[in-house]
C-alpha positions as CSV (number, residue, x, y, z in Angstrom):
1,X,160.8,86.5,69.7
2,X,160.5,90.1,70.5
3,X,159.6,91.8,73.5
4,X,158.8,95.4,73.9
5,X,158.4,96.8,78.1
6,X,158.5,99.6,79.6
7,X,160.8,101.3,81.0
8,X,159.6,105.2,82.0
9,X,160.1,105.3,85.4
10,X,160.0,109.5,85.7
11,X,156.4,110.7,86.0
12,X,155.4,114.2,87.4
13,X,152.1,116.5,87.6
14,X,152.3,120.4,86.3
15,X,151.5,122.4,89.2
16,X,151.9,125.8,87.6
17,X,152.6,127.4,84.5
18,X,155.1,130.2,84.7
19,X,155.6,132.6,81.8
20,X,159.1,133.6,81.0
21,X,160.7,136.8,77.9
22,X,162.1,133.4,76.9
23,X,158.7,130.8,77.3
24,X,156.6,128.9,79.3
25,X,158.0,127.1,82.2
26,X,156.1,124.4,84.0
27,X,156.5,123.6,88.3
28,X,156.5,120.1,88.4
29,X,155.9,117.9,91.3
30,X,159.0,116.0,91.4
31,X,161.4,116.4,88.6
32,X,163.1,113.6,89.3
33,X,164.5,111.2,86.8
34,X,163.9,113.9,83.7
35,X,166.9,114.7,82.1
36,X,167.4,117.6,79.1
37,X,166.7,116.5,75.7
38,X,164.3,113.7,77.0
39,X,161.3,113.1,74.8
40,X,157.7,113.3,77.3
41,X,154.5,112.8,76.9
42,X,151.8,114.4,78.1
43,X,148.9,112.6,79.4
44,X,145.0,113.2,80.5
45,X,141.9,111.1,80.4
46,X,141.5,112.3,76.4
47,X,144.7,113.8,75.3
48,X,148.1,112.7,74.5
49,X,151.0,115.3,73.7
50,X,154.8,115.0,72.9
51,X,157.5,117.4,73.5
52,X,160.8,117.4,74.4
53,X,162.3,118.7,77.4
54,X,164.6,121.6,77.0
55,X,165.6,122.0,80.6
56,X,165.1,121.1,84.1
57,X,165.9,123.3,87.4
58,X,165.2,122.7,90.8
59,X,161.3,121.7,89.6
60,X,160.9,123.7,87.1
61,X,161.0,122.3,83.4
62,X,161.3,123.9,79.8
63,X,160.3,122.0,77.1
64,X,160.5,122.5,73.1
65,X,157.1,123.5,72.4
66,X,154.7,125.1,74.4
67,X,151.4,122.8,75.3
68,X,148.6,124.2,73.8
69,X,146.5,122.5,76.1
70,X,145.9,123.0,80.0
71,X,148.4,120.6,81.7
72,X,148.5,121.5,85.2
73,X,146.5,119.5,87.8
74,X,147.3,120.2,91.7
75,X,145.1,117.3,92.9
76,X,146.4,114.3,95.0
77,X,145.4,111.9,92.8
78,X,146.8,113.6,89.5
79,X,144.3,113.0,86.1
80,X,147.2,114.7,84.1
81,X,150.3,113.6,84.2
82,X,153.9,113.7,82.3
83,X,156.5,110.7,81.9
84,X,159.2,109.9,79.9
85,X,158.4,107.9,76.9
86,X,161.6,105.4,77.3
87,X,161.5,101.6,76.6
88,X,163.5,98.4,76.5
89,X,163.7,95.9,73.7
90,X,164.6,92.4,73.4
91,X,165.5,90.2,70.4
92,X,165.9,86.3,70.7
93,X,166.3,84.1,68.4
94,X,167.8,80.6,69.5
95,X,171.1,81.0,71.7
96,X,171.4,84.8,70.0
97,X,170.0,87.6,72.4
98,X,170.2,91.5,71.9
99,X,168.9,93.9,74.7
100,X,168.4,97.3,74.2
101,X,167.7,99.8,76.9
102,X,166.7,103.7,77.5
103,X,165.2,104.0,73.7
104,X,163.1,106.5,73.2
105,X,160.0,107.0,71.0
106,X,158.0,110.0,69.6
């Protein structure tokens, strides 16, 4: 048996998006829980996008590429929204169990 959960705890809204000499940077909400080199996803009622976060500091985030597509959203009830793309994974097979934690897909 194999069972695949999630684990992506971290989930923030763009308020802003600041332009840098060096890029884009994007105020976030609560960067909490995001962690340089993590790979996100970006997520609204149509569109999914994946980057990788470059840095984080003090609420505002870097990431690989810049989104091509409008991610901020300042309402209370965010309909954009940006979370780690983590899981966990677990192999039985009779006695023999293997867990596997914090993996990350793109």
């Amino acid at each position: 048996m194999i069972v695949i959960s999630s684990l992506s705890k971290a989930r923030t809204q763009v308020f802003d998006t600041l332009e840098a000499a060096e890029g884009k940077w994007y105020s976030v909400k609560n960067s909490a829980g995001f962690f340089d080199g993590d790979i996100v996803a970006f997520l609204d009622r149509n569109t999914t996008v994946y980057n990788r976060m470059v840095e984080n500091k003090d609420n505002v985030i870097s990431f690989e590429h810049e989104f091509e597509v409008d991610v901020t959203d300042k309402n209370l009830l965010p309909d954009k929204i940006i979370f780690i793309c983590e899981f966990g994974l677990e192999i039985r097979s009779g006695d023999f169990v293997e867990i596997y934690e914090n993996l990350l897909y793109w």
